[in-house]
C-alpha positions as CSV (number, residue, x, y, z in Angstrom):
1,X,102.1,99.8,71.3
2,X,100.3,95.9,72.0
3,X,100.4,94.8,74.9
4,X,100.8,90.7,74.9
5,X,100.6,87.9,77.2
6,X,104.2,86.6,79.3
7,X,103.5,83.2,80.1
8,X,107.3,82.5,81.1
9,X,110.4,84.5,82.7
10,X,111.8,86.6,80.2
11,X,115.1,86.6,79.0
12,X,117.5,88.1,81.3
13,X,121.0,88.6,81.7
14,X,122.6,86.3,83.6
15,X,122.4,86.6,87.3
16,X,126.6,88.2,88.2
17,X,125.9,86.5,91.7
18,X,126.0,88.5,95.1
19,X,128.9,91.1,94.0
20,X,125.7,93.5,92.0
21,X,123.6,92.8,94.8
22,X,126.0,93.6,97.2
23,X,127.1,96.8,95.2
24,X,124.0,97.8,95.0
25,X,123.0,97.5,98.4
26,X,126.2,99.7,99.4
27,X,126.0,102.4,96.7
28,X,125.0,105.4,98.2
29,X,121.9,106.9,98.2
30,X,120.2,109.8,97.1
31,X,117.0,111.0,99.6
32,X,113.6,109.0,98.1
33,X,116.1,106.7,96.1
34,X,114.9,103.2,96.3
35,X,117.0,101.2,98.7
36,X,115.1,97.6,98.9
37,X,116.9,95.4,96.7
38,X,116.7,91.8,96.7
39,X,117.1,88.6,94.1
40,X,114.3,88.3,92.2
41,X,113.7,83.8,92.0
42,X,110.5,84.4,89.7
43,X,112.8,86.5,86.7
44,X,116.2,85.2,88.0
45,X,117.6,88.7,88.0
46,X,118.6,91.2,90.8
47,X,115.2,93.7,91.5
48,X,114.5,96.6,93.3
49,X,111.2,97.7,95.1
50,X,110.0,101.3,94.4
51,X,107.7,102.3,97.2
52,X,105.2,105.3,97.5
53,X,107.2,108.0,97.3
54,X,110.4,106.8,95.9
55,X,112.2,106.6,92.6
56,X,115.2,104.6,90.4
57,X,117.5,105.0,87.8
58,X,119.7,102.5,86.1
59,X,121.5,101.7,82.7
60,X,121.4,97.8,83.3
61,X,118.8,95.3,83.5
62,X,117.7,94.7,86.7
63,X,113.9,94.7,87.8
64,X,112.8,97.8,89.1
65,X,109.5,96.9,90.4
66,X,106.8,98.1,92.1
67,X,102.7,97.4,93.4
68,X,100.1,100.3,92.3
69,X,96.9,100.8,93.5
70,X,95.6,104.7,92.6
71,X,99.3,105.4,92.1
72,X,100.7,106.1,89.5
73,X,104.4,104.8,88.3
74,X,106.2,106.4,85.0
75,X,108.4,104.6,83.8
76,X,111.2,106.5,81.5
77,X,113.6,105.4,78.9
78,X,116.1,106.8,77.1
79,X,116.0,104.6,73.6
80,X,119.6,106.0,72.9
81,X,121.9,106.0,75.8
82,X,119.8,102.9,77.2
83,X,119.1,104.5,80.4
84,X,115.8,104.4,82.3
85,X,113.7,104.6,85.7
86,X,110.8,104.4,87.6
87,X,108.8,107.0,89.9
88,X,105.5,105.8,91.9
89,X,103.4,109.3,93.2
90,X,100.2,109.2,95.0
91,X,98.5,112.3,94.3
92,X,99.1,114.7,91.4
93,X,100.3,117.8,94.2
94,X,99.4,119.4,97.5
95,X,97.5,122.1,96.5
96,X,100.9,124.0,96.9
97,X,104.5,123.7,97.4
98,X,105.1,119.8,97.8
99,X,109.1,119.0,97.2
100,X,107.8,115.2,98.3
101,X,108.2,112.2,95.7
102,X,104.9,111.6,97.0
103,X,103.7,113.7,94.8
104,X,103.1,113.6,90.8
105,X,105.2,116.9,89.7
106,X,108.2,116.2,92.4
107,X,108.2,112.8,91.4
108,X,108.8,113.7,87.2
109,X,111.2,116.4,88.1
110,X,113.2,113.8,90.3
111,X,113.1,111.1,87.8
112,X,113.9,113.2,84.5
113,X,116.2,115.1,86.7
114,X,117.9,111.7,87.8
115,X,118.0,110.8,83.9
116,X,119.8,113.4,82.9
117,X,122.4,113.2,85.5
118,X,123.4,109.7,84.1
119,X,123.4,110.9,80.8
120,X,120.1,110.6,79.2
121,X,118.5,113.4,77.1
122,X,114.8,114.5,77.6
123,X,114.7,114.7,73.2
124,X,115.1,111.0,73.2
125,X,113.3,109.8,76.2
126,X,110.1,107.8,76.3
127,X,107.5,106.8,78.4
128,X,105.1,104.2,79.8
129,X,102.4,104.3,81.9
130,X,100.7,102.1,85.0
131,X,98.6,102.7,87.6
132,X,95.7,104.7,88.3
133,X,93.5,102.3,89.0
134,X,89.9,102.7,91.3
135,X,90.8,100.0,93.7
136,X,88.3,101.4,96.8
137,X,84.9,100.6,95.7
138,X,82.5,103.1,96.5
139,X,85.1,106.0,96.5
140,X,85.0,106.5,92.9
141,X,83.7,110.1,93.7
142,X,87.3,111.1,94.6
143,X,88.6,110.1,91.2
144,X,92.2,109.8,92.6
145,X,93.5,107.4,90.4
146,X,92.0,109.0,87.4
147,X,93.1,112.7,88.8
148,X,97.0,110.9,88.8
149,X,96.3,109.2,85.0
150,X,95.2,112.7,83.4
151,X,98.0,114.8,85.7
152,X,101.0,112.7,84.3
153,X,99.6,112.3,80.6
154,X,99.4,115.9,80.7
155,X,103.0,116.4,82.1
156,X,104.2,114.4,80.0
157,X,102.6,115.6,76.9
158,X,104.2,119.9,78.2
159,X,106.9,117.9,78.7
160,X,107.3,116.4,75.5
161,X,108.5,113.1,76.2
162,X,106.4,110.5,74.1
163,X,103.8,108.1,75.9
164,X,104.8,104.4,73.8
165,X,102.7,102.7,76.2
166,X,100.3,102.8,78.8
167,X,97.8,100.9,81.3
168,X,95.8,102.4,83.6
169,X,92.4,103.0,85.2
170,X,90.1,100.1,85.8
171,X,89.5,98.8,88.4
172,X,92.8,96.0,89.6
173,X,95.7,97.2,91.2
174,X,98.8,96.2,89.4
175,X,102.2,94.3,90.1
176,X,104.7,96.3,88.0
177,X,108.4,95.6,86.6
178,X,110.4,97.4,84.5
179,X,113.8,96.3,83.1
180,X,115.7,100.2,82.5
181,X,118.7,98.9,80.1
182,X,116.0,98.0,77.2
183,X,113.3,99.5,78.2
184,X,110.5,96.1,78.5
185,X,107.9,96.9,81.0
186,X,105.5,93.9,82.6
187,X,102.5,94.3,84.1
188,X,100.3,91.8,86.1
189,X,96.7,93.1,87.4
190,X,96.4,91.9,90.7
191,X,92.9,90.2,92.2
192,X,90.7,93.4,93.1
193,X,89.0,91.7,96.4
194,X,92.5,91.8,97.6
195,X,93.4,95.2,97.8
196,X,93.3,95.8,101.7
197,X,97.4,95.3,102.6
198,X,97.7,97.9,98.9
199,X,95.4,100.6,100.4
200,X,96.9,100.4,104.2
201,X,100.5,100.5,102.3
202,X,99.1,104.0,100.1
203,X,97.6,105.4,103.3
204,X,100.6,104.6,105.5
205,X,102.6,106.1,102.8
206,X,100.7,110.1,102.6
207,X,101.2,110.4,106.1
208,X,104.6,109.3,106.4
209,X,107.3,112.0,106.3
210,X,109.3,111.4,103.1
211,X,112.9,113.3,102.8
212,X,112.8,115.8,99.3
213,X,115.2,114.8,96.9
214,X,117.9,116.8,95.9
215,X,118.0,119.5,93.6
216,X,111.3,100.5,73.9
217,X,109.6,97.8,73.4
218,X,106.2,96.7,74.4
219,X,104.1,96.0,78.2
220,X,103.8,92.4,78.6
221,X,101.4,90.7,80.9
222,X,103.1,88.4,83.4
């Protein structure tokens, strides 16, 4: 799939005013669900912010988004029941049992998992890609954004579920936004001296204690 240039907000649905926001703030949530959601002046549109950790599944169009350093986000969509979500993991797995979306095989099960339960079927979902990048210089030796890049493309590949899209590696963090009703993805690579607030929020994020979760189109630059 290309990836091409945004050089303006993209279309949207209309803004429905405070009563989604307000709905969505309210809805319940499931443990490592998203819950920071906000309006969005850039895109117009009602967004939520995935952290480290957390995951979030919708079947309309607002802007799940989220800021990756070595993480990784997969972003799923279902091309037939227009259903789709986001995950963002730090590290492929803890060397044992780890039932934390921190990391990579929690985080697919919860989000495919999540899918399902709203109606989406793993034969027709598909996938894109972001993250992974090597934002510490001088720590490329611990190849942890590369380690999360080959863990999901192989999970993903067991899996079955079809990779449309992808950018990762490198060396920029990335600003993230994916639209889970038809599928677009955005990407923006971030300025790579600035990475300092990124790597304090990825380190804050491994040692924090996060609950377990219960049991189509192109990327465009923006």
């Amino acid at each position: 799939m290309s990836i091409a240039s945004l050089s303006a907000a993209p279309a949207a649905r209309a803004p429905s005013g405070p009563s989604r926001l307000e709905r969505l703030k309210s809805a319940s949530r499931r443990p490592g669900e998203a819950s920071f959601f906000f309006y969005d002046s850039h895109f117009r549109n009602e967004a939520v912010k995935v952290l480290p950790g957390e995951f979030f599944v919708h079947d309309e169009d607002i802007l799940i988004m989220t800021t990756l350093g070595s993480c990784i986000a997969a972003c799923l969509w279902d091309r037939e029941k227009k259903i789709g979500g986001m995950n963002h993991f730090m590290l492929p797995d803890a060397g044992g049992s780890a039932d934390c979306g921190r990391y990579g095989s929690f985080a697919m099960e919860l989000l495919i998992n999540e899918m399902i339960k709203r109606g989406a079927t793993r034969s027709t979902m598909e996938a894109k890609v972001f993250g992974g990048g090597a934002v510490i210089s001088g720590m490329n030796s611990i190849n942890v954004g590369e380690r999360n890049t080959t863990f999901v493309m192989d999970y993903l590949r067991t899996e079955r579920i079809t990779v449309v899209s992808k950018d990762v590696l490198d060396i920029y963090p990335r600003k993230v936004c994916f639209l889970p009703h038809s599928g677009k993805a955005m990407v923006k690579k971030l300025a790579s001296a600035n990475t300092e607030a990124l790597v304090a929020q990825e380190r804050a994020a491994a040692t924090q204690r996060v609950p377990a979760g219960s049991s189509g189109g192109s990327v465009d630059l923006f």
